[in-house]
C-alpha positions as CSV (number, residue, x, y, z in Angstrom):
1,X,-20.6,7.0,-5.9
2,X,-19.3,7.6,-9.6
3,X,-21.8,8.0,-12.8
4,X,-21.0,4.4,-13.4
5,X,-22.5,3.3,-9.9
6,X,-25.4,1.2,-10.9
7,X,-28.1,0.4,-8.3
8,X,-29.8,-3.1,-7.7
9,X,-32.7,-3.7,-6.1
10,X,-34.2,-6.5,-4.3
11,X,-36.5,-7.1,-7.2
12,X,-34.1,-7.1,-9.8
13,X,-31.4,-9.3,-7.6
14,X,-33.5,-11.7,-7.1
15,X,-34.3,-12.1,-11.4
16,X,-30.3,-12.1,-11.3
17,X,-30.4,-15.1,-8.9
18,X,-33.4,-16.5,-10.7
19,X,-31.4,-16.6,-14.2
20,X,-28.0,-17.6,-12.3
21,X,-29.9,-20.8,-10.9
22,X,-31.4,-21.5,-14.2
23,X,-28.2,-21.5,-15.5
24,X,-26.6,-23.7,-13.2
25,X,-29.5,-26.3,-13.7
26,X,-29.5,-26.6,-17.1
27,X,-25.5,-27.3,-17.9
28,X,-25.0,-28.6,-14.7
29,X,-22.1,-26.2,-13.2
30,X,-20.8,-26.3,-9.8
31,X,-21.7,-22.0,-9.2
32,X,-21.7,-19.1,-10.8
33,X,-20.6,-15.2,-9.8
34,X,-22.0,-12.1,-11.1
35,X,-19.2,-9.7,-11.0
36,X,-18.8,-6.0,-12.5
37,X,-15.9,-4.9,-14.0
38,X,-14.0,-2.7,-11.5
39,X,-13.7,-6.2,-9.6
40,X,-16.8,-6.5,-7.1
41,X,-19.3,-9.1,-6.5
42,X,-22.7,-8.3,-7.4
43,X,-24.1,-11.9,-6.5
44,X,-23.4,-15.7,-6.6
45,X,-25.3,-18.8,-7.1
46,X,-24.6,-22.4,-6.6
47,X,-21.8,-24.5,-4.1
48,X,-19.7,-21.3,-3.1
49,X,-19.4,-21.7,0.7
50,X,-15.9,-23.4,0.3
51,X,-14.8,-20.2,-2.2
52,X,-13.1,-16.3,-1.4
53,X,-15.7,-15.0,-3.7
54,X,-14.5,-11.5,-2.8
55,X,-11.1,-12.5,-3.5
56,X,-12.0,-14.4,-6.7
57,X,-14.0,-11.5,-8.0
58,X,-11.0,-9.0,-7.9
59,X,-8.7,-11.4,-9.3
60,X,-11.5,-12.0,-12.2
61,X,-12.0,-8.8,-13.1
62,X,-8.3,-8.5,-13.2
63,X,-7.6,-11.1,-15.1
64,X,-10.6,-9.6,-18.1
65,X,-8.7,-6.3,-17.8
66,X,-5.3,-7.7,-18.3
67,X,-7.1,-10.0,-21.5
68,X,-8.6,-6.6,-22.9
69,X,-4.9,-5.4,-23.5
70,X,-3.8,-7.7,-24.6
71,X,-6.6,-8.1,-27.1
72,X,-5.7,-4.7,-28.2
73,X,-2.3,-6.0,-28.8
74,X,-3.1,-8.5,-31.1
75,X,-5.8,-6.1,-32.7
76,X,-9.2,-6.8,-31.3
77,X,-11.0,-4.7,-29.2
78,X,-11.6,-7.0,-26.5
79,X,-12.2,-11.0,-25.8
80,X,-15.5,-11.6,-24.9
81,X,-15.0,-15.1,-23.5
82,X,-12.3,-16.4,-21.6
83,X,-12.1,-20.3,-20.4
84,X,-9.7,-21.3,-17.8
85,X,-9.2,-24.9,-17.2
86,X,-7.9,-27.1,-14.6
87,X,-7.6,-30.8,-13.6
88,X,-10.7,-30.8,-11.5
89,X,-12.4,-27.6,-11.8
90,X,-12.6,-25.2,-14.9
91,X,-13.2,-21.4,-15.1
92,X,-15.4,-20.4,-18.2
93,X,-16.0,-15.9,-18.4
94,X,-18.1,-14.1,-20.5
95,X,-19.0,-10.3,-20.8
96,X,-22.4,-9.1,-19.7
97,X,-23.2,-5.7,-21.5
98,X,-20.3,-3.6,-20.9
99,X,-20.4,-3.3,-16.9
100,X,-20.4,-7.1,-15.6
101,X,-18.5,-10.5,-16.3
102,X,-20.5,-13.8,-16.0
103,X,-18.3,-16.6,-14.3
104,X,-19.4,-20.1,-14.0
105,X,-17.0,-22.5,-12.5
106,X,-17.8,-26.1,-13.2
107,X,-16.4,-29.4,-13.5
108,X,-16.3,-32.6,-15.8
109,X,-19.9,-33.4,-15.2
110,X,-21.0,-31.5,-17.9
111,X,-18.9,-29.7,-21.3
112,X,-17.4,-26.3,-22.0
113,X,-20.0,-26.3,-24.8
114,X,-23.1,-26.9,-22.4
115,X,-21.7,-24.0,-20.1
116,X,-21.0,-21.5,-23.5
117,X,-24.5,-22.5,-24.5
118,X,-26.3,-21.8,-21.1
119,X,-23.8,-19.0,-20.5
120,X,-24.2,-17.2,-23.3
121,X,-28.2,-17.3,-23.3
122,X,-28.1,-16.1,-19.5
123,X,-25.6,-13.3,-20.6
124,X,-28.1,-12.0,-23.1
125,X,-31.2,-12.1,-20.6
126,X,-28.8,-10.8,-17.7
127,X,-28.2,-7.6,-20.2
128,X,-31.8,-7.0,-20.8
129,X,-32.6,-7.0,-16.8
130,X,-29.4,-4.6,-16.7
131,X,-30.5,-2.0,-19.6
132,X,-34.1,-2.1,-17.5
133,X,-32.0,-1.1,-14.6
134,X,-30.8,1.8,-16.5
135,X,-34.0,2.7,-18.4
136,X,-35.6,3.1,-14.5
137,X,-32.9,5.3,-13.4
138,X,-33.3,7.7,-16.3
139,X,-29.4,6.3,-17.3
140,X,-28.5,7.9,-14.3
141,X,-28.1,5.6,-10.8
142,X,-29.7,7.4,-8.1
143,X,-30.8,6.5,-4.5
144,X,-35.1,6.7,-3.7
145,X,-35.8,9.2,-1.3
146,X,-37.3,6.9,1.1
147,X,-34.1,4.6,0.9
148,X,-31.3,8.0,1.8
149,X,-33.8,9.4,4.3
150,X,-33.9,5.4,6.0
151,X,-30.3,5.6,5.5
152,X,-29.6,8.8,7.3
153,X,-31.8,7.7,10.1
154,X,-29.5,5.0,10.8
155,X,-26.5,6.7,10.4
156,X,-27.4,9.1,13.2
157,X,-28.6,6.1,15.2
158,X,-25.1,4.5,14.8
159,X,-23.1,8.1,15.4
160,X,-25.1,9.8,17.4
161,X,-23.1,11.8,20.4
């Protein structure tokens, strides 16, 4: 686990999901992903049963890190928002803080400017649940000592000679 490695807990997954659905309600999206940065899924909401969401995470992330140079080329720091779009389905990203990209993939049932909107105001909520993630851990991601001692219990369990 790096200094980056941020831990989520059942409470605060389930006001990610909470928010996510919210989200999806109110501009009428097909699902959204929650993904960090170095390309893995921290959660999804919404109609993805037909979708490689691990697949489509990485490629995500990817695609936000290829953006960010080229942002740098053209002088910015970095886009903040990208919007893909397609004949059916479109692909509208968006920054959370500065560890997680907000994806919500929808269709023409509803307008890029009801996902920005909703996306947007969920990105800004999603960042406060994320700094009260950090301010718990004391900045610094660790594991509870019930949780590692659990943990080492079952990996004997599963090793054991």
């Amino acid at each position: 686990m790096s200094d980056n490695d941020l831990i989520i807990y059942e409470e605060e997954t389930n006001r990610i999901n909470d928010l996510m659905s919210k989200m999806l309600k109110g501009c009428e999206a097909k699902c959204a992903l929650l993904v960090d940065k170095d390309g893995h899924l921290i959660t999804r909401q919404g109609f993805t049963h037909s979708l490689d969401t691990t697949a489509l995470a990485a490629l995500l992330a990817g695609s936000f890190a290829s953006t960010k140079e080229i942002a740098r080329l053209v002088g910015e720091p970095e886009f903040s928002v990208l919007f893909h779009q397609g004949k059916k389905d479109h692909i509208h990203m968006s920054l959370v803080g500065e560890r997680s990209i907000l994806v919500v993939i929808f269709d023409d049932r509803t307008t890029i400017g009801m996902v920005r909107l909703y996306a947007k105001e969920t990105s800004m909520e999603l960042s406060e649940v994320f700094n009260e993630i950090m301010e718990k851990s004391g900045g610094q991601p660790e594991l509870s000592e019930d949780f590692a001692d659990m943990a080492k219990d079952k990996l004997d369990d599963i090793f054991q000679d």
